[in-house]
DRENDO-1510 file (C-alpha; in Angstrom, 1 decimal, always signed):
<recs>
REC; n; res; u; v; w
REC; 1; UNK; -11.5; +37.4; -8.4 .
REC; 2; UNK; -8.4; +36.0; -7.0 .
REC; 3; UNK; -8.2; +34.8; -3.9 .
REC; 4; UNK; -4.9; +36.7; -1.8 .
REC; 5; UNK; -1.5; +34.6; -1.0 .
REC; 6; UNK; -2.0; +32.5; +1.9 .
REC; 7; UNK; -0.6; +34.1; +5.4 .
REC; 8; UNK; +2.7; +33.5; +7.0 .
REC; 9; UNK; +2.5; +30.0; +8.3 .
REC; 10; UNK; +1.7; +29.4; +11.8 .
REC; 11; UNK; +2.0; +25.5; +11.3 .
REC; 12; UNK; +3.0; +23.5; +8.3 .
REC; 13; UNK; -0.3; +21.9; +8.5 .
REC; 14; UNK; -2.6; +24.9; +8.2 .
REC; 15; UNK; -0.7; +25.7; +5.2 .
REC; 16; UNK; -1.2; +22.6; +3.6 .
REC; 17; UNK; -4.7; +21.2; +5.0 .
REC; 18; UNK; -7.0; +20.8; +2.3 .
REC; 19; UNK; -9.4; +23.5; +4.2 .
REC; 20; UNK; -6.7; +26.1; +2.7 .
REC; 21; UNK; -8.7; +28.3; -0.2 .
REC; 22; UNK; -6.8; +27.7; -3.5 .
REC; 23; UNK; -6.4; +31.0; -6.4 .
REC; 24; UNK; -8.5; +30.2; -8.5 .
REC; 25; UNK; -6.1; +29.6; -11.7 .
REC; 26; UNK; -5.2; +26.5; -8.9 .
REC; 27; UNK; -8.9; +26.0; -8.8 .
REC; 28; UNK; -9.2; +25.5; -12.4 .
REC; 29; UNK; -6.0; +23.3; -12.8 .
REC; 30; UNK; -7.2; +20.9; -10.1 .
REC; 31; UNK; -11.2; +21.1; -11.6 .
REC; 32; UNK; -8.8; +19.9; -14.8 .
REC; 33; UNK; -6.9; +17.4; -13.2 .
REC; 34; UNK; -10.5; +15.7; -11.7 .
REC; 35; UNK; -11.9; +15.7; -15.1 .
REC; 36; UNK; -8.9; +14.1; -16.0 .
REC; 37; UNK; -9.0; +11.1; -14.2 .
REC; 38; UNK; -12.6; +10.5; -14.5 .
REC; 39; UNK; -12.2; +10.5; -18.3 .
REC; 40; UNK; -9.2; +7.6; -18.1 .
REC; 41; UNK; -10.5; +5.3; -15.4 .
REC; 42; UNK; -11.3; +2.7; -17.6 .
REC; 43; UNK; -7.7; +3.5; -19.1 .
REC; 44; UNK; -4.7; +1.2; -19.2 .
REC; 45; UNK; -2.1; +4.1; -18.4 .
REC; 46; UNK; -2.5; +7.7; -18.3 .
REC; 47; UNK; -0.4; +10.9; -16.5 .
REC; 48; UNK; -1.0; +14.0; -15.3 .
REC; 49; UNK; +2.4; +16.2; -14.7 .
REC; 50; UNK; +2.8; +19.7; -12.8 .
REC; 51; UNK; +5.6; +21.5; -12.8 .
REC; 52; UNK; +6.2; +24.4; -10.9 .
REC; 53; UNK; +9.5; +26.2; -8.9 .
REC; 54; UNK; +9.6; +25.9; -4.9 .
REC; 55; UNK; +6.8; +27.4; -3.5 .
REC; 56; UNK; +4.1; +27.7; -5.6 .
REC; 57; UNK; +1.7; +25.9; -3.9 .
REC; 58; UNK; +2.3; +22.5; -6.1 .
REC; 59; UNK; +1.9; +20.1; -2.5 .
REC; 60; UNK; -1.1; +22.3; -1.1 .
REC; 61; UNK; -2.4; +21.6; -4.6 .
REC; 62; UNK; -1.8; +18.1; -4.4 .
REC; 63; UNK; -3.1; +17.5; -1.0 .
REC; 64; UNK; -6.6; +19.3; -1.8 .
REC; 65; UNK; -6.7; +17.1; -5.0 .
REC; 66; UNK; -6.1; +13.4; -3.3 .
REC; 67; UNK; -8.4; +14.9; -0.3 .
REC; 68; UNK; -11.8; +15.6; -3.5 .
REC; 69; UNK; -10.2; +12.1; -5.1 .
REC; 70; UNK; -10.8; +9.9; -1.8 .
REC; 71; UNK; -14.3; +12.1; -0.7 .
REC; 72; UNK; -15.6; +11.0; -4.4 .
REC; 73; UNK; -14.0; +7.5; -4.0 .
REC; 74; UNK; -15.7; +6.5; -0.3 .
REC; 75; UNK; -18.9; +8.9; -1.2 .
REC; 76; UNK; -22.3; +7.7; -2.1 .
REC; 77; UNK; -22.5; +8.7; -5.3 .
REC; 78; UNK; -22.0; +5.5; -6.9 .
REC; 79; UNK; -22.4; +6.9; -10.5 .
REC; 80; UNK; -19.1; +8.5; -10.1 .
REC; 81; UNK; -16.0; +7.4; -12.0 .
REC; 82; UNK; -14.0; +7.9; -9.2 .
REC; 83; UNK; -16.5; +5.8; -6.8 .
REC; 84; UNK; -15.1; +2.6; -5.1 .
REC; 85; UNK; -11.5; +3.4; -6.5 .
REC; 86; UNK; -8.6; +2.4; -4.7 .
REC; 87; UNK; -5.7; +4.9; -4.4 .
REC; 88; UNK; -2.6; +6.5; -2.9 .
REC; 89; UNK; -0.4; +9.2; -2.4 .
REC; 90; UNK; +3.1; +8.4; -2.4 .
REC; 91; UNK; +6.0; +10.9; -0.9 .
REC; 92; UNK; +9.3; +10.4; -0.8 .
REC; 93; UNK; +10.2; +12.4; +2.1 .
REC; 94; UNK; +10.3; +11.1; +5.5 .
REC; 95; UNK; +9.2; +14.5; +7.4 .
REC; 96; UNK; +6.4; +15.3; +4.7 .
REC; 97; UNK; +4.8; +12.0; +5.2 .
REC; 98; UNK; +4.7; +12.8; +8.6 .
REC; 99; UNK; +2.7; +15.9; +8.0 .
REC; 100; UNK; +0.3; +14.3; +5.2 .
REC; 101; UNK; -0.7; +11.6; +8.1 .
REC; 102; UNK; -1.2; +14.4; +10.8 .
REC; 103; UNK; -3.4; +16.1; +8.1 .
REC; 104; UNK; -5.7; +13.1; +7.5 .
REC; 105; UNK; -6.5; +12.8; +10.9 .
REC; 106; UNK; -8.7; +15.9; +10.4 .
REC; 107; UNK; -10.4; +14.9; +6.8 .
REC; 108; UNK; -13.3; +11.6; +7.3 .
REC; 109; UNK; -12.5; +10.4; +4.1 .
REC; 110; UNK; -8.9; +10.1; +4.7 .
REC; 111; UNK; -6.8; +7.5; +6.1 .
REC; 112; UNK; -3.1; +7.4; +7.4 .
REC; 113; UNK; -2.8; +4.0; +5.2 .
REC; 114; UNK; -3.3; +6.1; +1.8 .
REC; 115; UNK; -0.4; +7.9; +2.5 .
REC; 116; UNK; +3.0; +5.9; +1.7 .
REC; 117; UNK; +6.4; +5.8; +1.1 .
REC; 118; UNK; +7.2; +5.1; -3.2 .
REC; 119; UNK; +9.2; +2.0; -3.2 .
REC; 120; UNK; +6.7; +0.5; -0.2 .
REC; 121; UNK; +3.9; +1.0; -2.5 .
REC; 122; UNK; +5.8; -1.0; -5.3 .
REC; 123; UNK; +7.0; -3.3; -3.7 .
REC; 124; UNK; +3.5; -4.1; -2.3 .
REC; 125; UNK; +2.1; -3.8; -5.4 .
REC; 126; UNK; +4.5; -6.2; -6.9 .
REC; 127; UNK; +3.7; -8.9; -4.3 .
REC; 128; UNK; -0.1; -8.8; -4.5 .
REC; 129; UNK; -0.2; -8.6; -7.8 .
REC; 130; UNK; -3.0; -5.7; -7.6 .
REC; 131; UNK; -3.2; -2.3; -9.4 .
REC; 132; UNK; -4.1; +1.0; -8.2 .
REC; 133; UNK; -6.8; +3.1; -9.6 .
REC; 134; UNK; -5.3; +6.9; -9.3 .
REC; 135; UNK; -1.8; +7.6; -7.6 .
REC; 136; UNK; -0.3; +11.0; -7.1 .
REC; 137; UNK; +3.2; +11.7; -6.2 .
REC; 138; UNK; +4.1; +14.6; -4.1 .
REC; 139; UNK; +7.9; +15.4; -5.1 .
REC; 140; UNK; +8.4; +13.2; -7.8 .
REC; 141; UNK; +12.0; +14.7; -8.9 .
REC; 142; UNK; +12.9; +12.4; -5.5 .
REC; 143; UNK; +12.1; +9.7; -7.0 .
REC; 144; UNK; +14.9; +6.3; -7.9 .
REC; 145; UNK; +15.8; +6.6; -11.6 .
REC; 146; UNK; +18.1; +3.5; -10.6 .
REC; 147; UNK; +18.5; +0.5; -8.7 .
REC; 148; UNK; +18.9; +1.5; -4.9 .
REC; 149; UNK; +19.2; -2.1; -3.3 .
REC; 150; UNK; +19.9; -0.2; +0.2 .
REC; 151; UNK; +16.9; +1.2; -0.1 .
REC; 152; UNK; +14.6; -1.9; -1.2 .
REC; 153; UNK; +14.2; -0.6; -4.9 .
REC; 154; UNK; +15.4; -2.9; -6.9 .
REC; 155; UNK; +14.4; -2.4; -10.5 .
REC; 156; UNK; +15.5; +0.8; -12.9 .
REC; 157; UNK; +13.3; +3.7; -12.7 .
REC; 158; UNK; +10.4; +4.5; -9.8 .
REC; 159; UNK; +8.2; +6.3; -12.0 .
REC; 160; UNK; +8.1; +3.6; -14.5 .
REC; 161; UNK; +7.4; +1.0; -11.8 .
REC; 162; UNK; +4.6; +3.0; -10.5 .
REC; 163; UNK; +3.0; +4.1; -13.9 .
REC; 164; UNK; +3.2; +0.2; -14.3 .
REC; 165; UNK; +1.4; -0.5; -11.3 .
REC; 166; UNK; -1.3; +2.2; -11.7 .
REC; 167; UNK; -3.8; +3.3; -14.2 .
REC; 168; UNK; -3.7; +7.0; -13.7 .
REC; 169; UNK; -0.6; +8.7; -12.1 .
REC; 170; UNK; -0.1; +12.6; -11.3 .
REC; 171; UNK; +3.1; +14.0; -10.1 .
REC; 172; UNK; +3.9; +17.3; -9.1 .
REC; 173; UNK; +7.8; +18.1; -10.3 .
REC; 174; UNK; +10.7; +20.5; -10.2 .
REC; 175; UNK; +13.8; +19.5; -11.8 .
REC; 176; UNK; +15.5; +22.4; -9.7 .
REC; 177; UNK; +15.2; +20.3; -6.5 .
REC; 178; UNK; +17.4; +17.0; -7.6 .
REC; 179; UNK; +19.4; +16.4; -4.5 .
REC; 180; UNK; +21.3; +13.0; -5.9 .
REC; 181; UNK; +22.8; +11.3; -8.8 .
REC; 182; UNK; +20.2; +8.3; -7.9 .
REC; 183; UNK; +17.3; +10.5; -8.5 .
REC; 184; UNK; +18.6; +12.3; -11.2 .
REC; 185; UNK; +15.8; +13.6; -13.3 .
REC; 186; UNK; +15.8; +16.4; -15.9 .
REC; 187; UNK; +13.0; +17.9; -17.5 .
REC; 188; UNK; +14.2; +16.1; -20.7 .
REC; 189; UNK; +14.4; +12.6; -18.6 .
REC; 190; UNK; +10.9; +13.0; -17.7 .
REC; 191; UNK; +9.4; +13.7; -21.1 .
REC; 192; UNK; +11.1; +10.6; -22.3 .
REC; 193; UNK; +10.0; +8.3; -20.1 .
REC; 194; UNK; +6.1; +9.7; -20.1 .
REC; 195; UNK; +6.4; +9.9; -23.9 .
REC; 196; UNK; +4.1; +7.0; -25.4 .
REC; 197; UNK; +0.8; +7.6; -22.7 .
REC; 198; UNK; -1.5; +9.9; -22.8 .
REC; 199; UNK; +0.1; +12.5; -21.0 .
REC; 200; UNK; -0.8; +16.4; -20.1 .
REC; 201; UNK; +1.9; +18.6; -18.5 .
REC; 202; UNK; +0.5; +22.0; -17.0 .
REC; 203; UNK; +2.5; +24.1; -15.0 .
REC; 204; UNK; +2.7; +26.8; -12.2 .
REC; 205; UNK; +4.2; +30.3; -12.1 .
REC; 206; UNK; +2.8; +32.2; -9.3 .
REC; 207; UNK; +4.5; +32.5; -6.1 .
REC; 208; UNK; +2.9; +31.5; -2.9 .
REC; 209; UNK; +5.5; +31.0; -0.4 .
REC; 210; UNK; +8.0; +34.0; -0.2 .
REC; 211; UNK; +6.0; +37.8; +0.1 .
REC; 212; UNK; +8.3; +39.1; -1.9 .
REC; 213; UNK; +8.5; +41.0; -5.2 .
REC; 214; UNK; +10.1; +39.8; -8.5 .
REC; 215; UNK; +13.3; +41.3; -8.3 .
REC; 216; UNK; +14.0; +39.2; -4.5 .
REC; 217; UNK; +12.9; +35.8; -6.8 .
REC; 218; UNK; +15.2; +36.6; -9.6 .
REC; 219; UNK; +18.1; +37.5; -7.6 .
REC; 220; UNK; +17.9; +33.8; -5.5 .
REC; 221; UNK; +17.2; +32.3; -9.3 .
REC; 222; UNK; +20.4; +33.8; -10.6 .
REC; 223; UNK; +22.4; +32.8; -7.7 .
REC; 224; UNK; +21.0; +29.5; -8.1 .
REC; 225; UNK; +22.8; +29.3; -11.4 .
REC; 226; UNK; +25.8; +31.3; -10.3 .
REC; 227; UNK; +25.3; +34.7; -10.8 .
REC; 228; UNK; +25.4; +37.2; -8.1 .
REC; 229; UNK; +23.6; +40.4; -8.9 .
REC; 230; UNK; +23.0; +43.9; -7.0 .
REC; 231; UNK; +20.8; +43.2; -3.8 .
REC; 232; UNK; +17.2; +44.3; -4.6 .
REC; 233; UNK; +16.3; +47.2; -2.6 .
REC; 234; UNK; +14.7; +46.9; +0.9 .
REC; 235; UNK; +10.8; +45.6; +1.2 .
REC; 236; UNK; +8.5; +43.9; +2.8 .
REC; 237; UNK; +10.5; +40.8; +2.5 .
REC; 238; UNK; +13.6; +40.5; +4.4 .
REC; 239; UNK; +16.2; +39.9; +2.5 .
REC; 240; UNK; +19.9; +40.4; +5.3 .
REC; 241; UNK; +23.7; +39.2; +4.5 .
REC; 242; UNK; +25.5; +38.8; +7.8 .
REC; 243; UNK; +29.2; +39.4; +8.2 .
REC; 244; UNK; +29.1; +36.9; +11.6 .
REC; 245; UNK; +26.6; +33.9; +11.6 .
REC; 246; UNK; +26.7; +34.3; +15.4 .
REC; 247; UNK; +24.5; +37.8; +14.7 .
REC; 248; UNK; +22.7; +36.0; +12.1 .
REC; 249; UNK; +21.4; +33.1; +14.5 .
REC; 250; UNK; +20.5; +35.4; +17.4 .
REC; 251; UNK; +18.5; +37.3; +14.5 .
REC; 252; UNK; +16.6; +34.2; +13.5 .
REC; 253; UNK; +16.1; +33.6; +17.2 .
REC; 254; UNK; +14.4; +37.2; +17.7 .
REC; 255; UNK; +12.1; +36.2; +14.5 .
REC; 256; UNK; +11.3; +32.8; +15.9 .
REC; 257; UNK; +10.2; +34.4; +19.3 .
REC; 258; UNK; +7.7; +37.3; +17.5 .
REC; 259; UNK; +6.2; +34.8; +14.5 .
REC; 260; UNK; +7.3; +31.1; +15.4 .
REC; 261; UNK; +8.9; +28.8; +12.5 .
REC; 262; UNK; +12.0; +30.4; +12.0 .
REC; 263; UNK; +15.5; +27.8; +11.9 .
REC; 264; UNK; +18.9; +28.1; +10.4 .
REC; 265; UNK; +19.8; +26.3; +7.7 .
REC; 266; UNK; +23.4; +25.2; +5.9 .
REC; 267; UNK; +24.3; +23.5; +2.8 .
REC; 268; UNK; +25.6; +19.9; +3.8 .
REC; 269; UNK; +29.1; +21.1; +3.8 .
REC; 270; UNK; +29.6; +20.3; +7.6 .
REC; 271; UNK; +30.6; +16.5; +8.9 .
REC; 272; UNK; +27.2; +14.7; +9.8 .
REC; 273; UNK; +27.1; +10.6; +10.2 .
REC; 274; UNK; +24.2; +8.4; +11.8 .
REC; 275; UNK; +26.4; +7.6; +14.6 .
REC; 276; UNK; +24.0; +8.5; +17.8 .
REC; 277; UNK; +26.4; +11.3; +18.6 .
REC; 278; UNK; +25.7; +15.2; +17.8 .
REC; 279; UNK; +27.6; +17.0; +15.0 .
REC; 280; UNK; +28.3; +20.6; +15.5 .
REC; 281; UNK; +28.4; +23.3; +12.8 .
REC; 282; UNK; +31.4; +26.0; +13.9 .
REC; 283; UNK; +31.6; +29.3; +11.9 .
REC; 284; UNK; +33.7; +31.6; +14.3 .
REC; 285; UNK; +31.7; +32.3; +17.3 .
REC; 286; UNK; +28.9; +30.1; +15.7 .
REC; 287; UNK; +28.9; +26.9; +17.2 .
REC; 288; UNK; +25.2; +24.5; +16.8 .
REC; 289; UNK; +25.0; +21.1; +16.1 .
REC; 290; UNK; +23.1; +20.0; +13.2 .
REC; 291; UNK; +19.5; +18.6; +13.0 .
REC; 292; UNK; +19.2; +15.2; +15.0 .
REC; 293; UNK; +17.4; +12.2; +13.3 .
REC; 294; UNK; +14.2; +11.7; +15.2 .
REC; 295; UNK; +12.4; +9.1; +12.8 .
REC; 296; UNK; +9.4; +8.7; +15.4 .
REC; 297; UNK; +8.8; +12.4; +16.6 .
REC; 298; UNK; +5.4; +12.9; +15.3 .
REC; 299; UNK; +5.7; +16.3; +14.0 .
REC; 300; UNK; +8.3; +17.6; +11.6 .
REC; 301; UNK; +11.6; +19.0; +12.2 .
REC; 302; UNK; +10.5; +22.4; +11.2 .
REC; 303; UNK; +7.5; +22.0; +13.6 .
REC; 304; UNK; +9.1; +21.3; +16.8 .
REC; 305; UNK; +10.2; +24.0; +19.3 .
REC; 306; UNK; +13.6; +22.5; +20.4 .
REC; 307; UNK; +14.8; +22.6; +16.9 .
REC; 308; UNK; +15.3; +26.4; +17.2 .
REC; 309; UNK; +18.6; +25.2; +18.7 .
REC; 310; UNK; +19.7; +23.0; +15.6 .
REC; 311; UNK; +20.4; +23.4; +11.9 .
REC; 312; UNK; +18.5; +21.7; +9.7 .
REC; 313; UNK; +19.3; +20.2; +6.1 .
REC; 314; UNK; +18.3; +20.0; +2.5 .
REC; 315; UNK; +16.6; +16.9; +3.8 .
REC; 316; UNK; +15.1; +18.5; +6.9 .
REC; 317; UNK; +13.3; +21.6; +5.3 .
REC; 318; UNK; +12.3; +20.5; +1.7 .
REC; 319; UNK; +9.1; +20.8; +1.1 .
REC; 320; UNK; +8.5; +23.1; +4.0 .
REC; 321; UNK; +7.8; +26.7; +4.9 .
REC; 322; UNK; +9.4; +28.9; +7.5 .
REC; 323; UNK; +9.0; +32.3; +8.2 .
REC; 324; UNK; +12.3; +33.3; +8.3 .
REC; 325; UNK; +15.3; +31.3; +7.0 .
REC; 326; UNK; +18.7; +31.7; +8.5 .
REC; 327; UNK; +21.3; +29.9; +5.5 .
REC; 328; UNK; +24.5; +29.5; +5.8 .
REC; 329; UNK; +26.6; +28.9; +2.7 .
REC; 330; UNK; +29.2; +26.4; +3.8 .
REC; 331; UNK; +32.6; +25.9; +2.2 .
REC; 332; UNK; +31.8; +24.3; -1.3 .
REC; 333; UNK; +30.0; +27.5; -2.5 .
REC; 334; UNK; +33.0; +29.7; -3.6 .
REC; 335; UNK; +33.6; +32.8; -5.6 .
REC; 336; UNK; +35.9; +34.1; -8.4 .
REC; 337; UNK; +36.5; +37.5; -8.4 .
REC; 338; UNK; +37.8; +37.5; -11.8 .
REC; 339; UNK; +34.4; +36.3; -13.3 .
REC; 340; UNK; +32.0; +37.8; -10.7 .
REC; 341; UNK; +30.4; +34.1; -10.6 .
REC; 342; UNK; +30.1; +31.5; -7.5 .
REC; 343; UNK; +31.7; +28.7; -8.1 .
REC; 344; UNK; +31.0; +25.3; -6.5 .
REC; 345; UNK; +33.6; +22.8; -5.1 .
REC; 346; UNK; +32.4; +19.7; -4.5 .
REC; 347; UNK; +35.3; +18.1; -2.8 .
REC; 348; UNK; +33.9; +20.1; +0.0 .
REC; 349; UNK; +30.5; +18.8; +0.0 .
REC; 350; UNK; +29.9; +16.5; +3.0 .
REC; 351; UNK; +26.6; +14.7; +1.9 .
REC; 352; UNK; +29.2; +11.8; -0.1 .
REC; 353; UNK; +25.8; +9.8; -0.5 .
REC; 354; UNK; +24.1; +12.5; -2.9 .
REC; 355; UNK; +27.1; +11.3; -5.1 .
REC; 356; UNK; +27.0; +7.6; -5.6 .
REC; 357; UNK; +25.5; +6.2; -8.4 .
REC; 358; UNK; +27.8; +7.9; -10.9 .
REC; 359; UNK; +28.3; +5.4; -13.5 .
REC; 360; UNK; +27.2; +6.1; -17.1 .
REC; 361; UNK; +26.5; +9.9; -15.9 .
REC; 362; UNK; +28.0; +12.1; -18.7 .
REC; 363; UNK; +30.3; +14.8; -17.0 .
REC; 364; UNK; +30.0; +14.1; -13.4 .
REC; 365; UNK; +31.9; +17.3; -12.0 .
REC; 366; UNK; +29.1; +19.2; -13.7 .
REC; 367; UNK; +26.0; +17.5; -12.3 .
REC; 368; UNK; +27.5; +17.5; -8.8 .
REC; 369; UNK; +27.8; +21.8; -9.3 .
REC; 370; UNK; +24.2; +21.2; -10.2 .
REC; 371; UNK; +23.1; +19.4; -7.2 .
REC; 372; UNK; +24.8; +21.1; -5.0 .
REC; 373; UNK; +23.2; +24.6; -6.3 .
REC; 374; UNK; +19.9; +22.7; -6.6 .
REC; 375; UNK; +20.2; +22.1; -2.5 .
REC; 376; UNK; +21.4; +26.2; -2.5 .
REC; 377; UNK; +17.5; +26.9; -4.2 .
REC; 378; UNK; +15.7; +24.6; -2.0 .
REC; 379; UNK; +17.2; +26.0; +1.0 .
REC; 380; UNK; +17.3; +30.2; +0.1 .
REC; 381; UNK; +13.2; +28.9; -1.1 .
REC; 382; UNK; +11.8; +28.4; +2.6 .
REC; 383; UNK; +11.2; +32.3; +4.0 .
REC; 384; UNK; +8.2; +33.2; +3.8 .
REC; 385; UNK; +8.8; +36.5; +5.5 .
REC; 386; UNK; +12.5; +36.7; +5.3 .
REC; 387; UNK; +15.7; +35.2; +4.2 .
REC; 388; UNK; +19.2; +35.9; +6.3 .
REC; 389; UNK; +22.4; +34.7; +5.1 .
REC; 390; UNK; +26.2; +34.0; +5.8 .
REC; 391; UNK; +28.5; +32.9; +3.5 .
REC; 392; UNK; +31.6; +30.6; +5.3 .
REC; 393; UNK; +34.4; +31.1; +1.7 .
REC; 394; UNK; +36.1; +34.4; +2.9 .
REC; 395; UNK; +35.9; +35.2; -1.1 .
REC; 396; UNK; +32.7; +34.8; -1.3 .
REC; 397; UNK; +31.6; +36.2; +2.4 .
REC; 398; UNK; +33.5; +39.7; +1.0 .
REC; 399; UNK; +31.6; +39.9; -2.2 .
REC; 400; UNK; +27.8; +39.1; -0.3 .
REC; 401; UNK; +28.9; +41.9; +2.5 .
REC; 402; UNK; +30.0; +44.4; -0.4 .
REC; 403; UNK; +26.4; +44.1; -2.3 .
REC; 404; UNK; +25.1; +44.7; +1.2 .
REC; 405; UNK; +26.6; +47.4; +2.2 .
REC; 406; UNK; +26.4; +48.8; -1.5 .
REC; 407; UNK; +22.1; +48.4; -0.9 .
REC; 408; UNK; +22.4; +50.0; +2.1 .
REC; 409; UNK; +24.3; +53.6; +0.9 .
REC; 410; UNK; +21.8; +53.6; -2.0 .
REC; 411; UNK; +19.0; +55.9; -1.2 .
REC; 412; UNK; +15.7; +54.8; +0.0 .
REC; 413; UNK; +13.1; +54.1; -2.2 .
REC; 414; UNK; +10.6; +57.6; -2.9 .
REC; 415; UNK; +7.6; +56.8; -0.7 .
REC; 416; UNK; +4.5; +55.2; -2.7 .
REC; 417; UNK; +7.6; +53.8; -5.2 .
REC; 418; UNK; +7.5; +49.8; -5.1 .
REC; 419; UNK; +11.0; +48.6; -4.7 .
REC; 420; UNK; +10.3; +46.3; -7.5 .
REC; 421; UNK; +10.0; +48.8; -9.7 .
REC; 422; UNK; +12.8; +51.3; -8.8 .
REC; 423; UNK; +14.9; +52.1; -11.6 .
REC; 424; UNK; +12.6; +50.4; -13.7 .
</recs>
């Protein structure tokens, strides 16, 4: 019997604390995953890939794997493969690595230590000369596939490196959330490089994070890739367009004071620099500034009260779950009324750093489209409850409010009729 989706969050770390019952098909992938490493300990090389869209479960996953990994590595049970080995849990992301070291607190065999940033584990790997036994990498399509001297990385790939530096890696990966040209993975990419170990790829289907039925997860696919389509009919899950993102922010505010983790959100079209000062996002009678860098808050950006007055980022909210999202769709994401499509410009697009690195990338006016609708599917991915939007291109803002007003003529669906299966 299946266990039921997880409840709207209260915290990020209920959701992903290793107490959290997995499903079991989860269950059986991570009993896999164990048997997996046990069998290659005594392996040079060997990986373990899982793919899976935003939000379905892939870091909850992850967490409750490294959390059996390191209870059978510091156990007593010295006949175990996995006894006395030494391994990590690398993460990319500076607010996730936050909440995997508030997690550990609460788990004995965990340490705050075992948690680290990728290129800090290479380059301390690299300098002691040691290997780890198991590594797992939450987020992997984050990760360097170039130098990044900035950034202390200074060889070619990070996977590589850490596959180098570890017998047996496991990485959780979605190739729709590449951000930048200097992580810029496809699914091809990885295959290639893994190509050569001994290698299992698995993936995951079911969706955890948004309550919402099929046709609410196709329509954010297809605008993901550019399509709009008819809004699905109303539902449990909230789907709203607003015509003013001033009525769309005092929404999210009503949410946030009824369930608690609900923000606003925008696609980095807006100026932001690391200057000290506070940047403000203005959309008519909108005015908030964006998310401010707190590096040593202890909790997340999507955890802390005050932040109910900012707007948070691509780089704020990935990985994350809210229970209502508020997004607005800044200038870059346009539309052309003559082919019904969005259209991306990325002259508009204010994060200029998801852009460097463009040398010996084929058709660079393409892949920045990409990332840019990549950042669009992380951020429309957070709800779990509800997703509001407001689109800033007057083209585009016309066509969203015409689908919205076209769902709300339509008739309601006959009572005992799942909206997902209306007109089916």
């Amino acid at each position: 019997m299946q266990t039921p989706a997880p409840p709207a969050p209260d915290s990020a770390l209920t959701r992903l604390a290793p107490t959290v019952g997995l499903t079991g098909p989860q269950q059986a992938l991570m009993d896999e995953v164990l048997a997996f490493c046990r069998a290659h300990t005594a392996d040079a090389h060997a990986l373990f890939v899982i793919e899976g869209d935003a939000g379905t479960g892939k870091s909850l996953l992850l967490n409750t794997l490294f959390t059996a990994i390191q209870h059978a590595a510091r156990g007593r049970d010295a006949g175990d493969p996995l006894h006395g080995t030494h391994n990590a849990l690398l993460v990319n992301h500076p607010e996730m690595i936050k909440l995997y070291r508030n997690i550990s607190g609460s788990q004995p065999c965990l340490r705050k230590k075992d948690f680290e940033r990728p290129t800090t584990f290479i380059n301390q790997m690299a300098d002691s000369g040691q290997r780890a036994d198991i590594v797992l990498v939450d987020e992997a399509h984050l990760l360097l596939t170039r130098s990044d001297p900035y950034n202390r990385f200074r060889q070619d790939n990070q996977l590589a490196e850490i596959i180098r530096h570890a017998r047996i890696v496991v990485i959780v990966f979605d190739a729709r959330q590449v951000l930048k040209f200097k992580s810029l993975w496809t699914d091809e990419r990885l295959r290639a490089l893994v190509a050569g170990y001994p290698v299992v790829i698995r993936r995951l289907d079911q969706q955890f994070r948004m309550h919402a039925h099929a046709d609410v997860m196709e329509w954010i696919r297809a605008l993901r890739d550019g399509h709009l389509r008819a809004l699905p009919a109303p539902q449990p899950f909230d789907l709203r367009i607003y015509d003013d993102a001033q009525d769309l922010y005092e929404a999210i505010c009503q949410r946030n004071a009824q369930y608690g983790l609900c923000r606003m959100l925008a696609t980095y079209d807006y100026p932001y620099t690391l200057n000290g000062h506070d940047h403000f996002i203005t959309e008519g009678r909108f005015h908030l500034r964006w998310d401010r860098a707190m590096p040593q808050a202890r909790l997340p950006w999507a955890e802390r009260p005050d932040t109910i007055d900012e707007v948070g980022s691509v780089y704020t909210i990935q990985g994350f779950d809210l229970n209502y999202a508020g997004v607005i769709l800044g200038p870059s994401v346009t539309y052309d009324p003559a082919t019904d499509r969005i259209v991306i410009d990325p002259t508009r697009y204010e994060d200029r750093a998801a852009f460097t690195g463009r040398d010996g990338v084929e058709n660079p006016p393409v892949v920045m489209a990409r990332i840019i609708l990549n950042s669009i599917n992380v951020l429309m991915t957070r709800g779990v409850r509800g997703l509001y939007i407001y689109a800033s291109d007057p083209r585009l803002h016309a066509r969203l409010n015409a689908l919205w007003n076209a769902r709300q003529a339509a008739p309601a669906a006959p009572q005992g009729v799942s909206p997902s299966r209306q007109g089916a």
